[in-house]
C-alpha positions in Angstrom: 57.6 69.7 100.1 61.0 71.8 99.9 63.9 69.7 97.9 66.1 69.6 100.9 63.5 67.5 102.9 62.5 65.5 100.1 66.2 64.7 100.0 66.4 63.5 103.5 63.1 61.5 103.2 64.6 60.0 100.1 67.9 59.2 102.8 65.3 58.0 105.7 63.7 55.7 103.0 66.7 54.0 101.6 68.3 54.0 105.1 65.2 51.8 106.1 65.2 49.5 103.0 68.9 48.6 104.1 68.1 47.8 107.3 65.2 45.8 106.5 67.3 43.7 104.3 69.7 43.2 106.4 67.5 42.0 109.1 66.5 39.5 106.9 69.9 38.0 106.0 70.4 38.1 110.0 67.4 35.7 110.4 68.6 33.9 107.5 71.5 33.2 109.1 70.1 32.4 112.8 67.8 29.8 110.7 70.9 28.4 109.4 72.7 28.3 112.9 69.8 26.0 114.1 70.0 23.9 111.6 73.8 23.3 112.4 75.7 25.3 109.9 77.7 27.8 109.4 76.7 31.3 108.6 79.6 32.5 107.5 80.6 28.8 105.8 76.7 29.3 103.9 77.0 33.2 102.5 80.5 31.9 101.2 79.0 29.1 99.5 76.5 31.1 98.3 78.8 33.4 96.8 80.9 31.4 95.5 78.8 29.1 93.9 76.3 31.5 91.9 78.7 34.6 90.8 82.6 34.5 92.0 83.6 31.6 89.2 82.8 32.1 85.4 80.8 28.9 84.9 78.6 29.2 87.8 78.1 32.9 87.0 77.2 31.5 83.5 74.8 29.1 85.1 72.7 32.2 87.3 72.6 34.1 84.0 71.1 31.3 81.9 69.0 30.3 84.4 67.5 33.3 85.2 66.3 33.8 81.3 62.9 32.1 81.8 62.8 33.3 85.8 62.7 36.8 83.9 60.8 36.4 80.9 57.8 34.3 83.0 58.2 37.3 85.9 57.8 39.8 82.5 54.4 37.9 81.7 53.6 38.8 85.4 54.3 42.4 84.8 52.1 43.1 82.0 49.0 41.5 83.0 49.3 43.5 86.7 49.8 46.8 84.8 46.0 46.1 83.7 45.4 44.8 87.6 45.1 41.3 86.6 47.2 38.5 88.5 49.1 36.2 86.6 50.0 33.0 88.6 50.3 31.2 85.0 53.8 31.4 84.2 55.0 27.9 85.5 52.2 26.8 82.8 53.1 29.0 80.1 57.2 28.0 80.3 55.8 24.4 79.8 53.7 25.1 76.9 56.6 27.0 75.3 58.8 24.5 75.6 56.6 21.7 74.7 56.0 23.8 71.4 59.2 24.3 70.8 60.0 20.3 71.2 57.7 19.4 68.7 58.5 22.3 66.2 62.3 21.8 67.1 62.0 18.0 66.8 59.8 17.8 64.1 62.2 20.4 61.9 65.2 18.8 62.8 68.5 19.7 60.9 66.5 20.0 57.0 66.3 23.8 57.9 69.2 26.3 58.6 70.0 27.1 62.5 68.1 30.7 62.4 64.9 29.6 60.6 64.4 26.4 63.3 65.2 29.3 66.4 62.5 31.5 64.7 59.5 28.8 64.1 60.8 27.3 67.5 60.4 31.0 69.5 57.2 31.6 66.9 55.8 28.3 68.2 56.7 28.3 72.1 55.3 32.1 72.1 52.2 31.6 70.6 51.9 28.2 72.7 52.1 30.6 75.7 49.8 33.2 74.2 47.2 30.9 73.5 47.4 29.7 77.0 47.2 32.6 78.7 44.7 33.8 76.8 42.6 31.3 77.8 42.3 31.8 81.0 42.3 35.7 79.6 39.0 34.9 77.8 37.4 33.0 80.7 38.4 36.8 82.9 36.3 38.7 80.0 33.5 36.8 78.7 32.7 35.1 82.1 34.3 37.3 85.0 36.5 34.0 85.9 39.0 35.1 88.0 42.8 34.7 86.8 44.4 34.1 89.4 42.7 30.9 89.7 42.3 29.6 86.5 46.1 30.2 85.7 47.2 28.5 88.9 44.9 25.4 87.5 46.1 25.6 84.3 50.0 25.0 85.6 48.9 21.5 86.8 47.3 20.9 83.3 50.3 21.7 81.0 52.6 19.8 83.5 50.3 16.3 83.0 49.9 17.3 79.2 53.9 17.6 78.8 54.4 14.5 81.0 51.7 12.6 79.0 53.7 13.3 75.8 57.3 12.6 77.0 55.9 8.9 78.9 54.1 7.9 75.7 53.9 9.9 72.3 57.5 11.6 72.3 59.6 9.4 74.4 63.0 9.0 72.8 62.9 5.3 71.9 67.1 5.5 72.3 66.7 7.1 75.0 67.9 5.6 78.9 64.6 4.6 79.8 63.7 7.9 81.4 60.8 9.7 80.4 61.9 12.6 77.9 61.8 13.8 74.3 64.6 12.8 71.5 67.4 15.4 72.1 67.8 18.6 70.0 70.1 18.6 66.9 72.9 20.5 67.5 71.7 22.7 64.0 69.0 23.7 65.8 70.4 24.6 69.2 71.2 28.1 69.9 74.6 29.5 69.7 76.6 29.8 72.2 78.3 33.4 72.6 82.1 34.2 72.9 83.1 30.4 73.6 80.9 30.4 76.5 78.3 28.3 78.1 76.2 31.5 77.8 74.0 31.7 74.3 72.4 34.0 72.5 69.0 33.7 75.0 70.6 36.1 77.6 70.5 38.6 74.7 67.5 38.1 73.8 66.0 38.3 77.2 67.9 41.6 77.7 66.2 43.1 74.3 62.6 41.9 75.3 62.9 43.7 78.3 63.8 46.8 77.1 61.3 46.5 74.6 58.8 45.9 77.2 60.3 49.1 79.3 59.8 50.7 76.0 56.0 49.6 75.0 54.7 49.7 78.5 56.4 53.5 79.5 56.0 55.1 76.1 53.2 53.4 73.9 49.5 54.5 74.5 48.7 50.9 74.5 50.8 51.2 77.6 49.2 54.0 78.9 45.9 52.4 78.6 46.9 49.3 80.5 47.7 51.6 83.6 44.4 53.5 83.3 42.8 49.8 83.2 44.5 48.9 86.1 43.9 52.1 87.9 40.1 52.4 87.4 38.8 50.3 85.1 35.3 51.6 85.8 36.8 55.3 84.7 38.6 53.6 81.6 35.3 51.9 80.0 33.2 55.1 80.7 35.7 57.2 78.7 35.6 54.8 76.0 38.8 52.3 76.4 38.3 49.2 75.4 38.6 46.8 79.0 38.0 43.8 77.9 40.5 44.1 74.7 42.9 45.8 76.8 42.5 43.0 79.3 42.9 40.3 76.4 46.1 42.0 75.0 47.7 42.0 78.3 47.5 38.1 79.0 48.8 37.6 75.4 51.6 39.4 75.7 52.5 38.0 79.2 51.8 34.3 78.1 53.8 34.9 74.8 56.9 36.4 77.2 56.4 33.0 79.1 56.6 30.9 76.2 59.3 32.3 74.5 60.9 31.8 78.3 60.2 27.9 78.1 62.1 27.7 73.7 64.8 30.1 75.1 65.2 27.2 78.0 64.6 24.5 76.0 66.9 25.3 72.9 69.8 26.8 74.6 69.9 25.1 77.8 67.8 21.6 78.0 67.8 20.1 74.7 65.0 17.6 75.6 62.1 17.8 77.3 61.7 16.1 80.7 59.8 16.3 83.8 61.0 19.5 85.9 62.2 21.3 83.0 61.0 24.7 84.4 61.9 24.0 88.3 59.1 25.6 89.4 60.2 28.9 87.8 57.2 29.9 86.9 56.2 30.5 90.5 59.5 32.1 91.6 58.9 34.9 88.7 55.4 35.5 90.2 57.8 36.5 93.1 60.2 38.5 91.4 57.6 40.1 89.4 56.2 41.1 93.2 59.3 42.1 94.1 60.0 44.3 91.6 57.0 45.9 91.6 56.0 45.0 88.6 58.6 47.6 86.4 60.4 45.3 83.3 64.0 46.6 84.5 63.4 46.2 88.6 61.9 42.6 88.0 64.7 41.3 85.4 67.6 42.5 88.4 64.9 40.5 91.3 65.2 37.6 88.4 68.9 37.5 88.2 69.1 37.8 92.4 66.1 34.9 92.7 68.4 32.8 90.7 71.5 33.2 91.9 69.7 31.9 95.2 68.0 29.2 93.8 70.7 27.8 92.1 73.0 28.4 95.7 70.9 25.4 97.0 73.3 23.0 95.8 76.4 24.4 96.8 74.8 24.1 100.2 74.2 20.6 100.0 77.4 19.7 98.2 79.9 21.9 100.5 77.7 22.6 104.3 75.7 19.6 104.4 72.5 21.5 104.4 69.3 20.7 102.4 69.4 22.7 99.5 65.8 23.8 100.2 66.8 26.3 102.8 67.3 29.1 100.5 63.6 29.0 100.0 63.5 30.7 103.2 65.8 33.5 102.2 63.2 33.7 99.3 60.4 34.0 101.6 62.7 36.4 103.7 63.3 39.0 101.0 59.5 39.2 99.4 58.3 39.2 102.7 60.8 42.6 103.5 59.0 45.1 101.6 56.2 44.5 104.0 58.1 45.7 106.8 59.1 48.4 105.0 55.6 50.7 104.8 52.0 50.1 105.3 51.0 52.2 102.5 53.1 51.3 99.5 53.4 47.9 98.2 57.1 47.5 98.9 60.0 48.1 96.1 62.8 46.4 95.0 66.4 47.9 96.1 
């Protein structure tokens, strides 16, 4: 194809995306009308309450550390075409970990040696679990969408069984949850901030996952995998290892997600810790197509949204669930968009 046309395709496509897009904020916005508000009141909330002031700007970005890390343990595994619907488990795991290591440790160790066995601890929690439902996939042709869907529901009742009865603070208000972090052993806060060093550390994984996935040939091999893996075991790649390696790597990312969340944000553990993050990763993962720069950016939008939920209810007297519809709205865009690709992330 001559540049100058694949020039004006590449216009035609991108003009497309925007409308598309747009079309969905328009029906957004007509759901909103019938349910008595304001459009123009909601995307000024919205606004407003996720980027416009420094603290809730600081909120989106810390919250959006475990969306991206558990959308990152989405990517990797798809790379090898395996589906991942385990990161709601694996943030749990991680933190649950990183409580007991965190707890346990306490203030008898300096600051950086409790972050390290806590993000040692809460990755290799995730690992572990991920590679569970890994090993099921390889020795017994389970499929992983399924078991790591069922194993979400299992960490949630093993971290709630632990914060009614084993860990519950005995100071505590009477709510079920851990004894708090001590502040020795919480991570530092950058530049006077709310924000701490777990939006740095998010940013550096996922370059290093860019990095491994673009430019290793363990990388290289994962795409072959998930390209033919019929082709990549007869010229002599090892599939099942491959496989293996991928769901370690995406249920360590998870993990670390659910310490990062823990020790820089929570401080205890308590029910709804992850806010069903785990599942609007999977989404963001989707969204960005599975590429460690595109899904951190659909990380950072999904929580700005999410998090817009209660400046709807606080300021238009709407119920902060009805951004899950612009959620649905967006994924559901890249459908729209082509028949043959899988949809992309603008």
């Amino acid at each position: 194809m001559p540049a100058r046309l694949r020039r004006f395709d590449g216009w035609r496509r991108l003009c497309a995306a925007l409308l598309v897009y747009l079309g969905a904020l328009a029906l957004f916005s007509v759901v909103v009308a019938l349910k008595g508000g304001n459009p123009f009141s909601v995307w000024s909330t919205m606004v407003r309450s996720t980027v416009l002031a420094g603290p809730t700007l600081q909120e989106t970005l810390l919250r959006a550390v475990p969306i991206a890390l558990a959308a990152l343990a989405v990517a990797v595994p798809a790379r090898a075409g395996l589906v991942n619907v385990g990161g709601e488990g694996q943030l749990i795991v991680g933190a649950v970990a990183a409580t007991g290591a965190g707890v346990a440790i306490g203030a008898s160790v300096p600051g950086p040696v409790s972050w390290l066995v806590m993000a040692v601890a809460g990755a290799g929690a995730g690992a572990a679990w991920a590679g569970l439902a890994g090993l099921l996939r390889t020795a017994l042709g389970a499929n992983e969408a399924v078991t790591t869907l069922l194993l979400n529901f299992v960490a949630n009742d093993i971290m709630l069984y632990l914060i009614y009865q084993l860990w519950k603070d005995p100071k505590g208000s009477g709510q079920p949850e851990s004894r708090p972090l001590v502040h020795a052993a919480q991570l530092p806060r950058l530049w006077g901030s709310q924000l701490n060093i777990a939006v740095l550390v998010t940013v550096a994984v996922a370059a290093a996952m860019w990095w491994l996935l673009r430019h290793t040939g363990w990388g290289f091999a994962l795409r072959v995998v998930g390209g033919n893996p019929e082709a990549a075991r007869r010229s002599g790649l090892p599939v099942r290892r491959l496989l293996l390696s991928s769901m370690l790597v995406g249920g360590a990312l998870a993990g670390l997600g659910g310490m990062l969340n823990f020790a820089g944000l929570e401080l205890r553990l308590r029910p709804d810790i992850t806010l069903s993050f785990g599942y609007i990763a999977f989404l963001a993962s989707w969204l960005g197509r599975h590429q460690p720069v595109k899904v951190v950016g659909a990380a950072l939008l999904f929580s700005a949204i999410a998090l817009s939920g209660n400046g709807l209810q606080l300021t238009d007297g709407l119920d902060g669930s009805i951004v899950d519809v612009l959620l649905a709205l967006i994924v559901a865009a890249p459908l729209v968009l082509t028949k043959r690709r899988r949809g992309a992330f603008l």
